[in-house]
C-alpha positions in Angstrom: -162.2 -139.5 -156.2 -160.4 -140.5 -152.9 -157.1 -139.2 -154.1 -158.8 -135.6 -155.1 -160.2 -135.3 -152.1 -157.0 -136.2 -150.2 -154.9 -133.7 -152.5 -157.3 -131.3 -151.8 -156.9 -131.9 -148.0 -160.0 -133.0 -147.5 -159.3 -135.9 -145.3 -162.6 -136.6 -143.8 -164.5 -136.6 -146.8 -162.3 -138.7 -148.3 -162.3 -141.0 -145.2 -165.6 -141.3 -145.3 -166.5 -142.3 -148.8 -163.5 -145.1 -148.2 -165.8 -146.5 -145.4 -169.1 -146.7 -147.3 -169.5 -149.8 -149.3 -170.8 -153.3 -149.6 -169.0 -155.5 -147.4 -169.2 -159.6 -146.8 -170.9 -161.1 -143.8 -167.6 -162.5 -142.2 -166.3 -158.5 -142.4 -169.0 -157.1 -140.7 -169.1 -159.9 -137.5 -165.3 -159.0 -137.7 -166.6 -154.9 -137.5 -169.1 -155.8 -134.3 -166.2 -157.6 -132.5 -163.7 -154.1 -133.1 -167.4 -152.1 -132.0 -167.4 -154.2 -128.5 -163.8 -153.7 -128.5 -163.9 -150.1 -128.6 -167.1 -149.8 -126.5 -164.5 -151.6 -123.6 -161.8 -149.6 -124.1 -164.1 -146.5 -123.6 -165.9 -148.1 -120.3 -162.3 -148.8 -119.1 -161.1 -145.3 -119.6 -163.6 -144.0 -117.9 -163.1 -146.8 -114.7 -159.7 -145.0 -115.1 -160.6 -141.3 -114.7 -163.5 -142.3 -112.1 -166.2 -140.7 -114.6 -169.9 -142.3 -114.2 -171.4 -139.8 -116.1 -170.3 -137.5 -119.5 -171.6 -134.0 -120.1 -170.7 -132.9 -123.9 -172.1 -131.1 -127.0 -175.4 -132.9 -128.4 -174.3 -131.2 -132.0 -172.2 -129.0 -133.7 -174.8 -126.3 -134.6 -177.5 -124.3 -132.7 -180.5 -125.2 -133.7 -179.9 -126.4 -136.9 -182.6 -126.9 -139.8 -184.3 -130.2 -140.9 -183.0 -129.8 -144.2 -179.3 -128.4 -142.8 -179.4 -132.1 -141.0 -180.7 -133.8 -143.8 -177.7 -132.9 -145.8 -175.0 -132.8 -143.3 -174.9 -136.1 -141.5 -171.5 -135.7 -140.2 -172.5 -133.2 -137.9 -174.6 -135.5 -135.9 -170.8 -136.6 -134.8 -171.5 -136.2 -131.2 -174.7 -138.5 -131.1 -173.4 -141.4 -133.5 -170.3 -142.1 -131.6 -172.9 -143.0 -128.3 -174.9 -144.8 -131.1 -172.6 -146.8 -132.1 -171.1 -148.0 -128.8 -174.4 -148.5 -127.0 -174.2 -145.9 -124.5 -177.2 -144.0 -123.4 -177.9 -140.8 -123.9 -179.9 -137.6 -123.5 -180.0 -134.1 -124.6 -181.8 -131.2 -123.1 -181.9 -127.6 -123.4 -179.6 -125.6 -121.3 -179.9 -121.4 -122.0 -179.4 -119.7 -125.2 -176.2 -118.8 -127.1 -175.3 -115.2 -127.0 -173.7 -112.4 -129.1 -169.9 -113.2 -128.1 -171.0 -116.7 -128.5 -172.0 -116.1 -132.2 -168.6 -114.0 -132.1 -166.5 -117.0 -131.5 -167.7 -119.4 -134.2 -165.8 -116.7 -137.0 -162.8 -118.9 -135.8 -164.2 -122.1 -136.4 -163.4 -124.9 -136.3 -159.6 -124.4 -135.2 -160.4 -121.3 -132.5 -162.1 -124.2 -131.0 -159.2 -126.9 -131.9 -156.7 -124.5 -130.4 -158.5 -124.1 -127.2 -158.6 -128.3 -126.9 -155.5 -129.1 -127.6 -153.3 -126.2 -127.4 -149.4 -126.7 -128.3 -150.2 -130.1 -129.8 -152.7 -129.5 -132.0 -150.4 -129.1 -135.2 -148.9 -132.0 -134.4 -151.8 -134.0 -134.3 -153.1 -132.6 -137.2 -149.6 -133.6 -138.8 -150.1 -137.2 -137.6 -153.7 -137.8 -138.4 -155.3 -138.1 -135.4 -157.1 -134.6 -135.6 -158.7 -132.9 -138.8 -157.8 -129.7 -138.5 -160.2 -127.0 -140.8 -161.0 -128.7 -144.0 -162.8 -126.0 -145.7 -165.3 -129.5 -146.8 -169.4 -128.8 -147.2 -169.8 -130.2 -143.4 -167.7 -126.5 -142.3 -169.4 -124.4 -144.7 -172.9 -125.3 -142.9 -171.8 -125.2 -139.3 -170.6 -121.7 -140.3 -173.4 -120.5 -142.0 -176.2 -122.2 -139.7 -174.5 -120.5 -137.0 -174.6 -116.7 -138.2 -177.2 -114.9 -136.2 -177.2 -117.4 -133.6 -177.7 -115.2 -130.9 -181.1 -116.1 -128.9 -181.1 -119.8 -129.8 -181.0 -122.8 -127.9 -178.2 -124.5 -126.5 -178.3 -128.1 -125.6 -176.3 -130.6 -123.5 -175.5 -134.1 -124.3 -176.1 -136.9 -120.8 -174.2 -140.0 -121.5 -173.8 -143.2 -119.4 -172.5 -146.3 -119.2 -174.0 -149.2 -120.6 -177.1 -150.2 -118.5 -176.7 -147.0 -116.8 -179.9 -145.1 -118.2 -181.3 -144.4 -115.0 -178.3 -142.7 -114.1 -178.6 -140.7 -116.8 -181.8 -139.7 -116.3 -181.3 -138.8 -112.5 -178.2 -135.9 -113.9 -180.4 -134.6 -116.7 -183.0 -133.7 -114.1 -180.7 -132.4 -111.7 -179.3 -130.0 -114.4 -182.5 -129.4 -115.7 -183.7 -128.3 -112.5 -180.5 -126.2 -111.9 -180.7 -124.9 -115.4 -182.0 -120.7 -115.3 -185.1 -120.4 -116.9 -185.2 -120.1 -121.0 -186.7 -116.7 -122.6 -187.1 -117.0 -126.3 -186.8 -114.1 -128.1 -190.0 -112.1 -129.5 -191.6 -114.3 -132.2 -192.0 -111.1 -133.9 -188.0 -111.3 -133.7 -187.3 -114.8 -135.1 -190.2 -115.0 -137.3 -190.7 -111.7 -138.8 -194.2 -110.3 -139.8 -196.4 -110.3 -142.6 -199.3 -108.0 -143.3 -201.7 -109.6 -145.2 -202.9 -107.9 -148.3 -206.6 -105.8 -147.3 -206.4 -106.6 -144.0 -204.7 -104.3 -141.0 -204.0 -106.9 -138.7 -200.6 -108.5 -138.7 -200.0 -112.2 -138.8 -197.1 -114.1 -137.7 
């Protein structure tokens, strides 16, 4: 299966059926000691950029479905990496995506990709440190969760440092009480109607 997927360039399917598995007791104390190692390397990156607080996507849909979630657990990429390193975290809503916002995810994911890492992205595509479009089941949700987007909520991801929660806290309610209020659209709108058989009034 692994060797389909990879011909087919599926690389991060494939990468993440390697990774699944039954594994031995000494393996996975050997997998928290690389997690505490990572989780270091990330605190001491930050100390290096004099960052004390991140600001990033909370997912890679807008509003996404229960069941799109359910069956798409890759996309919840922006939340497990915080999960798994013991950061804290918080999301909140922050306006609604618009018509040229809808617009740009036709490009997806490497309009996006190309924006990030300009020049370099085909090389880093090349050496495996970036995905690149894989045309894989976790793409062909984003894309179609994201059609008619327009009027949904957006959302922010608050991250901190480890025992840092109240920091957290204190930006989310800062942006929160910076953020312009949110109109939904017209139920009528996102919902629809539906006259009920004998009857003249509309329910929704």
């Amino acid at each position: 299966v692994l060797w389909k997927l990879r011909r087919k360039g599926m690389i991060r399917a494939a990468a993440l059926f390697e990774n699944h598995g039954i594994t031995t007791v000494t393996n996975y104390w050997h997998m928290q000691g690389a997690k505490d190692e990572y989780r270091r390397r990330w605190c001491a990156a930050m100390d290096v950029a004099g960052i004390d607080v991140l600001l990033c996507p909370s997912h890679t849909m807008v509003a996404p479905a229960p069941e799109v979630v359910a069956t798409s657990g890759l996309s919840l990429c922006y939340t497990q990496l915080f999960n798994l390193i013991d950061f804290p975290a918080t999301t909140l809503p922050m306006g609604l995506a618009t018509p040229e916002d809808e617009a740009k995810m036709e490009g997806w994911p490497m309009s996006v990709l190309r924006e990030q890492f300009g020049s370099e992205l085909d090389q880093l595509i090349q050496a495996g440190r970036v995905y690149g479009e894989q045309g894989d089941h976790l793409e062909s949700v984003v894309k179609a969760t994201c059609k008619g987007m327009a009027g949904l909520p957006l959302s922010v991801q608050v991250v901190g440092r480890p025992f840092k929660d109240e920091q957290v806290l204190r930006v989310a309610r800062d942006l929160q009480g910076a953020a312009p209020p949110m109109t939904p659209p017209p139920v009528e709108a996102s919902l629809g109607s539906m006259k009920m058989e004998g009857d003249d009034h509309v329910v929704v």
